[in-house]
PyMOL Python script that loads the backbone (N, CA, C, O; Angstrom):
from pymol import cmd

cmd.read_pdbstr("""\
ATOM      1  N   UNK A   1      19.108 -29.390 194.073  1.00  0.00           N
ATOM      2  CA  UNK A   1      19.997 -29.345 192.930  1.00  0.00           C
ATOM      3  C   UNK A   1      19.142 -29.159 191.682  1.00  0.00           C
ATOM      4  O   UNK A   1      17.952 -29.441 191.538  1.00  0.00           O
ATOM      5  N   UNK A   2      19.905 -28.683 190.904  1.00  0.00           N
ATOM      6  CA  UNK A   2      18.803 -27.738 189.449  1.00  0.00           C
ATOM      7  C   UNK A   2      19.201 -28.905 188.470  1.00  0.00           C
ATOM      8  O   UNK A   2      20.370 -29.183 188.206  1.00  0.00           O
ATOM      9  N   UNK A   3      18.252 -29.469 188.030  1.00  0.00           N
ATOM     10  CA  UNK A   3      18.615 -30.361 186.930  1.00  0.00           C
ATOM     11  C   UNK A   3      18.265 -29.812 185.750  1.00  0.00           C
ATOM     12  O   UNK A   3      17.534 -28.822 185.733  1.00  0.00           O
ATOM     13  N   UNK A   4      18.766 -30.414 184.542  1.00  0.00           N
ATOM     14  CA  UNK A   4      18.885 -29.934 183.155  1.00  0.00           C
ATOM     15  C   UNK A   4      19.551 -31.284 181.975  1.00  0.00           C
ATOM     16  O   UNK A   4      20.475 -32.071 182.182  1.00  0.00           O
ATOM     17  N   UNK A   5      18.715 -31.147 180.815  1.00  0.00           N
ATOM     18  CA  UNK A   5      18.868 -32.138 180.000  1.00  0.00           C
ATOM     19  C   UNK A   5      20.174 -32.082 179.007  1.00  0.00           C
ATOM     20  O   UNK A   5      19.861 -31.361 178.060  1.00  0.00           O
ATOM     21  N   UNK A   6      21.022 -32.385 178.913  1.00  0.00           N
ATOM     22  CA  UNK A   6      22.264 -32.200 178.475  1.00  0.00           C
ATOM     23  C   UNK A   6      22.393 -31.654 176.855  1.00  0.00           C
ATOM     24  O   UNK A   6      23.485 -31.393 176.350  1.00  0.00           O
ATOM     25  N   UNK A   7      20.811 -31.501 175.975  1.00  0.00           N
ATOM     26  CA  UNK A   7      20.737 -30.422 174.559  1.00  0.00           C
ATOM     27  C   UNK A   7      20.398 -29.179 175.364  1.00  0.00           C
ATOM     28  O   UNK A   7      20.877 -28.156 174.876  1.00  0.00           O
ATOM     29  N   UNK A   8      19.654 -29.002 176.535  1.00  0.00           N
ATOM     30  CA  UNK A   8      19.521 -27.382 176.986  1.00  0.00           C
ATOM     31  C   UNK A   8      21.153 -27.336 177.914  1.00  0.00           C
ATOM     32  O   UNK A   8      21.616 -26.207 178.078  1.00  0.00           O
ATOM     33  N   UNK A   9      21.448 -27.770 178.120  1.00  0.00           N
ATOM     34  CA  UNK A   9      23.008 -27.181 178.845  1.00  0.00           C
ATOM     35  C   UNK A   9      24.011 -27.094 178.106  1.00  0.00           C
ATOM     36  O   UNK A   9      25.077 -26.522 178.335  1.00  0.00           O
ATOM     37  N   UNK A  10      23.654 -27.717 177.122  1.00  0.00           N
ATOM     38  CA  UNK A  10      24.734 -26.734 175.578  1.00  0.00           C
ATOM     39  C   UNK A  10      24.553 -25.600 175.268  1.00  0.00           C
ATOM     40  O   UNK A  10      25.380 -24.847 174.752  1.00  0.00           O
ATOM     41  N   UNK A  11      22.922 -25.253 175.690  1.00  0.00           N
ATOM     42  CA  UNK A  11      22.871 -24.135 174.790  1.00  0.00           C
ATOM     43  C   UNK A  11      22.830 -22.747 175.722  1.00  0.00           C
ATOM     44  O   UNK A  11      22.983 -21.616 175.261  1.00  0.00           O
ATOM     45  N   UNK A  12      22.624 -23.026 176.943  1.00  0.00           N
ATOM     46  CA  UNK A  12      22.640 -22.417 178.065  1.00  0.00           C
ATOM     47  C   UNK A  12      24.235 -22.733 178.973  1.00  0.00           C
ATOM     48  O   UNK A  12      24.127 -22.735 180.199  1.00  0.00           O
ATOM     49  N   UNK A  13      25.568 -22.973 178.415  1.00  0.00           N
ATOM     50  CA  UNK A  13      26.675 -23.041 179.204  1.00  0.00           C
ATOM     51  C   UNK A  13      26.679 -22.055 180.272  1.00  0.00           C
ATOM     52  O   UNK A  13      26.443 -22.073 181.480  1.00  0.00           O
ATOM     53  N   UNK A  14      27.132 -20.933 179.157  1.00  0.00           N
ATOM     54  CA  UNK A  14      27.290 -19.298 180.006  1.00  0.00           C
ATOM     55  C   UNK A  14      26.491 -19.141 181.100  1.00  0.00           C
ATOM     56  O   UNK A  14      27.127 -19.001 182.145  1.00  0.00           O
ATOM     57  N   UNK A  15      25.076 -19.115 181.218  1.00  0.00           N
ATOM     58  CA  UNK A  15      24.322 -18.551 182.262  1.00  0.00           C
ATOM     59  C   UNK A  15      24.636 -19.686 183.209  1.00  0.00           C
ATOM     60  O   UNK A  15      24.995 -19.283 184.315  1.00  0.00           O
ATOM     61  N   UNK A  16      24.590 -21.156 183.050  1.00  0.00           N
ATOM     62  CA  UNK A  16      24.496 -21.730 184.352  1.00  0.00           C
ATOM     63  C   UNK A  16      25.919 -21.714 184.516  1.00  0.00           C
ATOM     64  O   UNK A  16      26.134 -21.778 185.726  1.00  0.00           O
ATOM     65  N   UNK A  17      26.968 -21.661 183.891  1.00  0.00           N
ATOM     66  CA  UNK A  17      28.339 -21.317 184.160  1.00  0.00           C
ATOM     67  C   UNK A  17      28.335 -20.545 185.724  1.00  0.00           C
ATOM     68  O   UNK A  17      28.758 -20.966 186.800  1.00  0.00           O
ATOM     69  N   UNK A  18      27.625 -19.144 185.341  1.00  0.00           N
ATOM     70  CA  UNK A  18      27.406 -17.929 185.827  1.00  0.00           C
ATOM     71  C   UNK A  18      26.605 -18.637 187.331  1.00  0.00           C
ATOM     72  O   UNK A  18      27.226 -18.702 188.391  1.00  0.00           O
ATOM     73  N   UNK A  19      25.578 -18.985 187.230  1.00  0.00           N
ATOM     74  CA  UNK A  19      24.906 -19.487 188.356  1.00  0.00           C
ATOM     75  C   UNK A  19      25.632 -20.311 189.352  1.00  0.00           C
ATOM     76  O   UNK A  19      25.440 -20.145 190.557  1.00  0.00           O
ATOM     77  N   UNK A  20      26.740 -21.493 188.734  1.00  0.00           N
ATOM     78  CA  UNK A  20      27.292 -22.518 189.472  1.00  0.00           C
ATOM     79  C   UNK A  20      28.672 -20.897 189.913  1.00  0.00           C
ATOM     80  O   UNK A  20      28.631 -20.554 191.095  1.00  0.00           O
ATOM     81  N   UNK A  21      29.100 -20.564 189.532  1.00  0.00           N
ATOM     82  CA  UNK A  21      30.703 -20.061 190.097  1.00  0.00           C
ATOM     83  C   UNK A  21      29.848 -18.787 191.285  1.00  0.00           C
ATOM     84  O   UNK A  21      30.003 -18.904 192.501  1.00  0.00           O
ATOM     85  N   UNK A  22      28.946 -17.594 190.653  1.00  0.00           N
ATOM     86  CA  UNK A  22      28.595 -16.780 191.783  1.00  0.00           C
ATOM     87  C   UNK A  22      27.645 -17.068 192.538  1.00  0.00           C
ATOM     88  O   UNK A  22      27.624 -16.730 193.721  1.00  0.00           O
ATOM     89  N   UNK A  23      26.311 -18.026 191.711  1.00  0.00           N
ATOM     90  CA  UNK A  23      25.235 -18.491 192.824  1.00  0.00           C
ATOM     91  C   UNK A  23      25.571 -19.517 193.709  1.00  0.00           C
ATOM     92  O   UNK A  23      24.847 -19.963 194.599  1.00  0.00           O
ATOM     93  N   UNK A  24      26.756 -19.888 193.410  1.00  0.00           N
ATOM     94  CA  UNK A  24      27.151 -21.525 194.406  1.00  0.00           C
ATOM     95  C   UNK A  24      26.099 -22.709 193.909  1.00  0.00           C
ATOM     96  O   UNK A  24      26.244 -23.852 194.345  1.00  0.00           O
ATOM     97  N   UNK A  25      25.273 -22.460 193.187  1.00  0.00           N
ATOM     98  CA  UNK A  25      24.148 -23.644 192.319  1.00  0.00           C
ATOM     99  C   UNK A  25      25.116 -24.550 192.128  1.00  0.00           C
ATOM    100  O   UNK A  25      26.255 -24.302 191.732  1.00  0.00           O
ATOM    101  N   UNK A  26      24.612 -25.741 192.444  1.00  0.00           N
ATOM    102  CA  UNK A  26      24.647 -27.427 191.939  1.00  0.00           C
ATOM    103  C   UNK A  26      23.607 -27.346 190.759  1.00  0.00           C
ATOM    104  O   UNK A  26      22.445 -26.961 190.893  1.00  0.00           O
ATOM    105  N   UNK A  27      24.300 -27.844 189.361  1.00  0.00           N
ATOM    106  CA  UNK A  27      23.302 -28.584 188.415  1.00  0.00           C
ATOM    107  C   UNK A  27      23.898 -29.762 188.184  1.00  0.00           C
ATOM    108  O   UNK A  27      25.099 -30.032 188.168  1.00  0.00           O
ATOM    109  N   UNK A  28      22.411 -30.837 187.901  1.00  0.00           N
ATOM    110  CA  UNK A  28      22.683 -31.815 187.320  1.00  0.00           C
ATOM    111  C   UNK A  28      21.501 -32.005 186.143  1.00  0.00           C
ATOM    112  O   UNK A  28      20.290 -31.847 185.987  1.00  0.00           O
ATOM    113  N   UNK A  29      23.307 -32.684 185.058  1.00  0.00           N
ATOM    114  CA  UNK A  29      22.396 -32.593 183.305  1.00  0.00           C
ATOM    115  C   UNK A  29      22.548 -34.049 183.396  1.00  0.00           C
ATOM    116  O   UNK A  29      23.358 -34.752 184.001  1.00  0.00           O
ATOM    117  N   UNK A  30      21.370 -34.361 182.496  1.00  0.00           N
ATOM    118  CA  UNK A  30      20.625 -35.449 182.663  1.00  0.00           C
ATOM    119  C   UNK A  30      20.526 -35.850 181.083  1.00  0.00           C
ATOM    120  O   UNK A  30      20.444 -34.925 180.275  1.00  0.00           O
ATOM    121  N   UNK A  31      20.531 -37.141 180.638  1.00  0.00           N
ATOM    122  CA  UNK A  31      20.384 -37.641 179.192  1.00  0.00           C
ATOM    123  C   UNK A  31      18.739 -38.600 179.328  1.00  0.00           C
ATOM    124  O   UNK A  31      18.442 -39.246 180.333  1.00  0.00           O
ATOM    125  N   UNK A  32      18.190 -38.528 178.558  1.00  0.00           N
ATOM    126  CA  UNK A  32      17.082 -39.666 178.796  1.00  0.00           C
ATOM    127  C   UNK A  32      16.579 -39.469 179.993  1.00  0.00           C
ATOM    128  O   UNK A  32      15.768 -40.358 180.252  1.00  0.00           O
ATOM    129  N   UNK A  33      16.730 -38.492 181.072  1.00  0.00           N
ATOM    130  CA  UNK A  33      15.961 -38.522 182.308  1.00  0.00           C
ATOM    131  C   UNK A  33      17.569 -39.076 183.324  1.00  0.00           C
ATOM    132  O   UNK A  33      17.715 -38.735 184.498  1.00  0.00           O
ATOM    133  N   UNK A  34      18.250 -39.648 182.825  1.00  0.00           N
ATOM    134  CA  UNK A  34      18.895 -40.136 183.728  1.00  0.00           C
ATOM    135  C   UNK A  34      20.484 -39.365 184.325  1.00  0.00           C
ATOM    136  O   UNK A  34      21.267 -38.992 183.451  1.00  0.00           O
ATOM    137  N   UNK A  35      20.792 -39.207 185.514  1.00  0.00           N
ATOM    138  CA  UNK A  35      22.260 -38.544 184.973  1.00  0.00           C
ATOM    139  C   UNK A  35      23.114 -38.623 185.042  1.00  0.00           C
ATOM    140  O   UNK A  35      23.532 -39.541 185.747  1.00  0.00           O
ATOM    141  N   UNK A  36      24.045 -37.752 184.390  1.00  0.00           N
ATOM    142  CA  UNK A  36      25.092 -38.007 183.425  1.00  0.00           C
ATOM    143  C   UNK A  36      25.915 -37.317 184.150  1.00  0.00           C
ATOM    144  O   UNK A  36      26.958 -37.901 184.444  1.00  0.00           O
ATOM    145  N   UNK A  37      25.786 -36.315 184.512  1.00  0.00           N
ATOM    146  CA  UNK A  37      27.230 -35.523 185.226  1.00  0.00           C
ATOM    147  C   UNK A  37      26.821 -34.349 185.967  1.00  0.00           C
ATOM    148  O   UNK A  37      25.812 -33.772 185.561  1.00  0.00           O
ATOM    149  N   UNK A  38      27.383 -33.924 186.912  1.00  0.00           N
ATOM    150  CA  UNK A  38      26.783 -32.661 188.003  1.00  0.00           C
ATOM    151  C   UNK A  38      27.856 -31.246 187.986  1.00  0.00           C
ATOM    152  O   UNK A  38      28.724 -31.424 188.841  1.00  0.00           O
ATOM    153  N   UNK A  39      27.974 -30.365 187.510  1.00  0.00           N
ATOM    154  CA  UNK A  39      28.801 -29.183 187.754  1.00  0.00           C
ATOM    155  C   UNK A  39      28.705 -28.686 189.198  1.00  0.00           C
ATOM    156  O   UNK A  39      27.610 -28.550 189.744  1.00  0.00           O
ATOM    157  N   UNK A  40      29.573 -28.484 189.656  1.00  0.00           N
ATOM    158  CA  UNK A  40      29.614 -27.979 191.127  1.00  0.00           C
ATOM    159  C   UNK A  40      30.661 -26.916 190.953  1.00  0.00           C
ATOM    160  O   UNK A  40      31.549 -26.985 190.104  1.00  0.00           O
ATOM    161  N   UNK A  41      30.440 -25.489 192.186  1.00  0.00           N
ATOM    162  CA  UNK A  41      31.127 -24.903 192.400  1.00  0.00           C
ATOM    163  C   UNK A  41      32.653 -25.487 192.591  1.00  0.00           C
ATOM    164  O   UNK A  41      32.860 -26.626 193.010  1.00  0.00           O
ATOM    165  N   UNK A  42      33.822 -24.451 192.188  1.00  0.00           N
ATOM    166  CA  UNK A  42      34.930 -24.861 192.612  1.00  0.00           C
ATOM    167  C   UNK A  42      35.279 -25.116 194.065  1.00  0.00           C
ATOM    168  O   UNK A  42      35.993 -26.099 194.265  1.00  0.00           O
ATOM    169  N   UNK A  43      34.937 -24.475 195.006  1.00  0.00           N
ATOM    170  CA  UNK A  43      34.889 -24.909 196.739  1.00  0.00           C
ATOM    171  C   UNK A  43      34.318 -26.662 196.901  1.00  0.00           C
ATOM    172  O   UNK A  43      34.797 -27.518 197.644  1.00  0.00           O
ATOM    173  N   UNK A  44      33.555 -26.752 196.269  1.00  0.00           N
ATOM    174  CA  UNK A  44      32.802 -27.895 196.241  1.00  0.00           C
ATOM    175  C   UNK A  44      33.579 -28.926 195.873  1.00  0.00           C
ATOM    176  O   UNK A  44      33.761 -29.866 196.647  1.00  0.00           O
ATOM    177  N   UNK A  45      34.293 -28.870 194.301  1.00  0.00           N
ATOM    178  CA  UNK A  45      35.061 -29.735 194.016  1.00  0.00           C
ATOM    179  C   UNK A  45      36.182 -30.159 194.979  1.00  0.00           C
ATOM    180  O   UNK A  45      36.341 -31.367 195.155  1.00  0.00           O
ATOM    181  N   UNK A  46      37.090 -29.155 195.712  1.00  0.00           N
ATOM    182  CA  UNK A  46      37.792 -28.786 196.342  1.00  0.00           C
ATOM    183  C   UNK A  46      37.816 -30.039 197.729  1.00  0.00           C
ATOM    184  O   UNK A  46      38.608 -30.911 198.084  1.00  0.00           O
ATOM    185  N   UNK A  47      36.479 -29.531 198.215  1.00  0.00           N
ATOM    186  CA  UNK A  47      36.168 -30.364 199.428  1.00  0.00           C
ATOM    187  C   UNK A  47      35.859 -31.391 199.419  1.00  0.00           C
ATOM    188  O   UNK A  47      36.127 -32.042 200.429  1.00  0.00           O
ATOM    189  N   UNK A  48      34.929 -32.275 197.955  1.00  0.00           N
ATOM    190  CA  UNK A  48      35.344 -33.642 197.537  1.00  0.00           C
ATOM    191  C   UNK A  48      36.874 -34.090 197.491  1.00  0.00           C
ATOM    192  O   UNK A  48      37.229 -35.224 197.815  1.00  0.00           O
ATOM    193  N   UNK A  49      37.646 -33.210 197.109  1.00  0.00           N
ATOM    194  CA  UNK A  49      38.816 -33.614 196.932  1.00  0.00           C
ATOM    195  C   UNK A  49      39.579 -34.261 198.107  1.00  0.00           C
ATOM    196  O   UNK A  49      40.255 -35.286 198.020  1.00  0.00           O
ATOM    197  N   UNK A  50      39.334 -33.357 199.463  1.00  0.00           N
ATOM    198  CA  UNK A  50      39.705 -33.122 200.447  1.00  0.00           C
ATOM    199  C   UNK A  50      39.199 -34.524 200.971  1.00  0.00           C
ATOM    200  O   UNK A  50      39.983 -35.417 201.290  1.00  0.00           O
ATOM    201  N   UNK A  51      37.888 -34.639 201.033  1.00  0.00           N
ATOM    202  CA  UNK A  51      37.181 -35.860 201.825  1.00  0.00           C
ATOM    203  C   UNK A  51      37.948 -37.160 200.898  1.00  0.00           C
ATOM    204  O   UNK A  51      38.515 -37.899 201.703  1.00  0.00           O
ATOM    205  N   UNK A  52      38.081 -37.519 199.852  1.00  0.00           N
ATOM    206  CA  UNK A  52      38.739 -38.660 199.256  1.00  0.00           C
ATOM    207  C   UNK A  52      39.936 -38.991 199.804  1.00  0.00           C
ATOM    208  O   UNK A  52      40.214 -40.090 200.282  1.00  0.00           O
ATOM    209  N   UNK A  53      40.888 -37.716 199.713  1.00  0.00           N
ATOM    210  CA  UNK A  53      42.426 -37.901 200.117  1.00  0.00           C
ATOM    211  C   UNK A  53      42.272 -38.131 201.769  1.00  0.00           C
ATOM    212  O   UNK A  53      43.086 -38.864 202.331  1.00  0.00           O
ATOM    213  N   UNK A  54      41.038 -37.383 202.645  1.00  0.00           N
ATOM    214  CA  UNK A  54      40.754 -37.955 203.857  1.00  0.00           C
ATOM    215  C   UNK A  54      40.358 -39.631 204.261  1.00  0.00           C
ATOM    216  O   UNK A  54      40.683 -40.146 205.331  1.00  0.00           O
ATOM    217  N   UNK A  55      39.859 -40.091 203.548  1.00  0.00           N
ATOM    218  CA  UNK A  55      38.717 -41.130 203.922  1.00  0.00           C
ATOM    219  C   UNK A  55      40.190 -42.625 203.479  1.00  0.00           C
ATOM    220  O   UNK A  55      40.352 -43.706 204.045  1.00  0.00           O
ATOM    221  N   UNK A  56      41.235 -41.810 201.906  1.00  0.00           N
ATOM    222  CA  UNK A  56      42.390 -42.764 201.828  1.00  0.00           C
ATOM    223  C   UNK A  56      43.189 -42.770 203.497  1.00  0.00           C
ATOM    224  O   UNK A  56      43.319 -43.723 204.266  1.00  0.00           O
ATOM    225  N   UNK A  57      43.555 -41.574 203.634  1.00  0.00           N
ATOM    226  CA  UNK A  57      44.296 -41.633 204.789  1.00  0.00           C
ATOM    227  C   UNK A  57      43.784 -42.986 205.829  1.00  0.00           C
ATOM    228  O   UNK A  57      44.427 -44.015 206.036  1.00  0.00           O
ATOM    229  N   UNK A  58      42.439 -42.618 206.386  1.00  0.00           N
ATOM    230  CA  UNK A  58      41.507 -43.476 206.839  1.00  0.00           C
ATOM    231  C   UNK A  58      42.094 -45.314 206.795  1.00  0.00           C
ATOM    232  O   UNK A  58      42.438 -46.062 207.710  1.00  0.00           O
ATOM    233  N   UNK A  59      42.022 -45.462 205.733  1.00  0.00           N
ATOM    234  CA  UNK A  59      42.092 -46.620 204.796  1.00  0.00           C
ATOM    235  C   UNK A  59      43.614 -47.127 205.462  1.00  0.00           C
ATOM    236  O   UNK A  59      44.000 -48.044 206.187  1.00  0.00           O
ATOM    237  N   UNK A  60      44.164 -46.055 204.818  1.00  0.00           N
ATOM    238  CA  UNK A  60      45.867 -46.614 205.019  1.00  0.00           C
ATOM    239  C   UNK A  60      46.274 -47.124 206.599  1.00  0.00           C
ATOM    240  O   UNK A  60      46.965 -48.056 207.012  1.00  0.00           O
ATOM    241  N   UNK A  61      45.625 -46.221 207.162  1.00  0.00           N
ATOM    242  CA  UNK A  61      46.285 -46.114 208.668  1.00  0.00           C
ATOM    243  C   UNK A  61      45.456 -47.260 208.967  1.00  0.00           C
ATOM    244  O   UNK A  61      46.316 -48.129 209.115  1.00  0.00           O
ATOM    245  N   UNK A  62      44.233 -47.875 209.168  1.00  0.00           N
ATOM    246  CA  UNK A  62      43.830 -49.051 209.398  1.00  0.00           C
ATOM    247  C   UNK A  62      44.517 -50.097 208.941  1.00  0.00           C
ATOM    248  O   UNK A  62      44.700 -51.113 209.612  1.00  0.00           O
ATOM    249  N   UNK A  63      44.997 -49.904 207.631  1.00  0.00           N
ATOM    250  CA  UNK A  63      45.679 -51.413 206.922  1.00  0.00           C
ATOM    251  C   UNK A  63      47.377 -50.974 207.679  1.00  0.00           C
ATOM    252  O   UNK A  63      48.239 -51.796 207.369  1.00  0.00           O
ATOM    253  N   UNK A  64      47.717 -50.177 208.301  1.00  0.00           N
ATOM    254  CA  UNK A  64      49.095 -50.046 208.725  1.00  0.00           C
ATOM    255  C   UNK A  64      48.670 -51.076 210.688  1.00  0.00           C
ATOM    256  O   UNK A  64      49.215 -52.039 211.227  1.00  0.00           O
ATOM    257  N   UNK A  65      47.396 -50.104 211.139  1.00  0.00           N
ATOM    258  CA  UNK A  65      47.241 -51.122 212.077  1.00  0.00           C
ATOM    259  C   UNK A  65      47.325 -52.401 212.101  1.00  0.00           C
ATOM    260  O   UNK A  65      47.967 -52.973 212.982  1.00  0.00           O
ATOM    261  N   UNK A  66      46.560 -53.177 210.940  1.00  0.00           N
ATOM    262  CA  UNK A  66      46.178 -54.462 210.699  1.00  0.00           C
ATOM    263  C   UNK A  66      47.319 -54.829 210.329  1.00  0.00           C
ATOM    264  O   UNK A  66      47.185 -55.526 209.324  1.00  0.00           O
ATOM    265  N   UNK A  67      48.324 -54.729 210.603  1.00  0.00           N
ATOM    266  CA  UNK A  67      49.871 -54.785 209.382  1.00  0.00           C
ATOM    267  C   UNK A  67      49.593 -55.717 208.109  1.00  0.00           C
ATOM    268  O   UNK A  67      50.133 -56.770 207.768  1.00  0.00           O
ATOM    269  N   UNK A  68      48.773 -55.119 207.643  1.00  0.00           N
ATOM    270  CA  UNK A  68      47.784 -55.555 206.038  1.00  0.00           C
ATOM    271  C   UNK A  68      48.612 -54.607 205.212  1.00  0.00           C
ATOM    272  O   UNK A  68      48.278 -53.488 204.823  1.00  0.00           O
ATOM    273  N   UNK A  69      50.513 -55.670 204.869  1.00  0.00           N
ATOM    274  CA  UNK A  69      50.962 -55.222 203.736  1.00  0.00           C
ATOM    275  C   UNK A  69      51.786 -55.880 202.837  1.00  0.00           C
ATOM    276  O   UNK A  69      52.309 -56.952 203.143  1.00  0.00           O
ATOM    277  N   UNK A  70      51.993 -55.243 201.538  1.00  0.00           N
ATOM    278  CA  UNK A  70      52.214 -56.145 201.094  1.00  0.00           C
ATOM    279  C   UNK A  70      53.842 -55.698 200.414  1.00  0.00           C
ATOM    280  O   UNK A  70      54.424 -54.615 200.477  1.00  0.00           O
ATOM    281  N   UNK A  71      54.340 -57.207 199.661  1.00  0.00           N
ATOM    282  CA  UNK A  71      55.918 -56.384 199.685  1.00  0.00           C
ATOM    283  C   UNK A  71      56.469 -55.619 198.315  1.00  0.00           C
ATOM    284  O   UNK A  71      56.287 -56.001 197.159  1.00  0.00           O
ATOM    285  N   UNK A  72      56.968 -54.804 198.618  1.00  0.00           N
ATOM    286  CA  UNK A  72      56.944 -53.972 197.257  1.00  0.00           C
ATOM    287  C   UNK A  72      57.336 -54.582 195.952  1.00  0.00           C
ATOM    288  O   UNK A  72      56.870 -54.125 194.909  1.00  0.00           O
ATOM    289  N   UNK A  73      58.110 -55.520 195.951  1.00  0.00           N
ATOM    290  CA  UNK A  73      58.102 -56.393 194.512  1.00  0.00           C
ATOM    291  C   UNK A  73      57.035 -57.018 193.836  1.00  0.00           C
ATOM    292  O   UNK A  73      56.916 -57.215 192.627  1.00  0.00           O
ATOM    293  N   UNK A  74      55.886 -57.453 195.229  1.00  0.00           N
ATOM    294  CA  UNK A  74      54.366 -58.128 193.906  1.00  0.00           C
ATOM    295  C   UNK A  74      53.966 -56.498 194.194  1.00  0.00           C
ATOM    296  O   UNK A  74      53.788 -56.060 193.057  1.00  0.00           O
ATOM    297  N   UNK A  75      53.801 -55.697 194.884  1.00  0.00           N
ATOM    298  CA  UNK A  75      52.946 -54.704 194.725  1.00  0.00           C
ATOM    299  C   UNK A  75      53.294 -53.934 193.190  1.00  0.00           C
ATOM    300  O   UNK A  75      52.429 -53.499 192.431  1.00  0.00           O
ATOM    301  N   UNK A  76      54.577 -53.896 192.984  1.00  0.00           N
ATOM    302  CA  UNK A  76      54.813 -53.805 191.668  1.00  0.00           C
ATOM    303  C   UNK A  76      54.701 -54.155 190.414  1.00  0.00           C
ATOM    304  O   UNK A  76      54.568 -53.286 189.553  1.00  0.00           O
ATOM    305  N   UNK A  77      54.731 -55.340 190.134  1.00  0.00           N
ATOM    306  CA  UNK A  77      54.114 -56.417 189.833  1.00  0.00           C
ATOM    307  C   UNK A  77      52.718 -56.298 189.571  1.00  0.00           C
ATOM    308  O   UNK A  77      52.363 -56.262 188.393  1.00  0.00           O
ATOM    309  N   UNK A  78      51.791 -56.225 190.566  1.00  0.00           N
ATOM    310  CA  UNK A  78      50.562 -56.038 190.479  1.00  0.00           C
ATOM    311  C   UNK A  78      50.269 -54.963 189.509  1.00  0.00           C
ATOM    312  O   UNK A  78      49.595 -55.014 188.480  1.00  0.00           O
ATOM    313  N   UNK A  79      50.923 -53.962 190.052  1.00  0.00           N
ATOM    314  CA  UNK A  79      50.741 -52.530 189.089  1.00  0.00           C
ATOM    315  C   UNK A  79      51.439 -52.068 188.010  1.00  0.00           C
ATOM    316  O   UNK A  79      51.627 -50.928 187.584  1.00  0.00           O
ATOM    317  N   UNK A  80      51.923 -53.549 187.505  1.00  0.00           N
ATOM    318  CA  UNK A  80      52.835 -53.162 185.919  1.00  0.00           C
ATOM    319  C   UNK A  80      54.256 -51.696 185.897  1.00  0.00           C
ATOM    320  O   UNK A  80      54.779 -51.007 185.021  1.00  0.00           O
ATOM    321  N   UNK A  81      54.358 -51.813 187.190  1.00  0.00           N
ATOM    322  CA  UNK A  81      55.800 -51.430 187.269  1.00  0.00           C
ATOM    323  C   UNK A  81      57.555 -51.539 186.787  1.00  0.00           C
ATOM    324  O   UNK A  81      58.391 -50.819 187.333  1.00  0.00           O
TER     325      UNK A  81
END
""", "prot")
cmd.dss("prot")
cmd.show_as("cartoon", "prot")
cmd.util.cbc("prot")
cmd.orient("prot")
């Protein structure tokens, strides 16, 4: 992955724009050395997306095994409904 300090990736958007959508490049911009945020191709984002809404599924269907539930009035409740 191509790292970059977050005053040169202001000034360079366009080209690594260009690099992340046709080269498929991962960058990560970095503040102080440390970092801050990673641009990824759109496929990429995509398939994070995919693995989260996978890994919930995961989640749910175990707590449906475990009959680990709860009843929709505190769940509401809980969540300022």
């Amino acid at each position: 992955m191509t790292t970059i300090a977050a005053s040169d990736f202001r000034q360079q958007l366009a080209d690594l724009g260009n690099r992340v959508s046709y080269g498929r490049e991962r960058i990560m911009v970095t503040r102080s050395g440390k970092p801050l945020f990673a641009v990824v191709p759109y496929e990429d984002a995509e398939l994070l997306d995919a693995l989260e809404d996978r890994m919930d599924l995961d989640l749910a269907k175990k707590a449906l095994k475990r009959n680990d539930t709860v009843a929709w009035e505190k769940a509401k409740k809980e969540l300022g409904l």
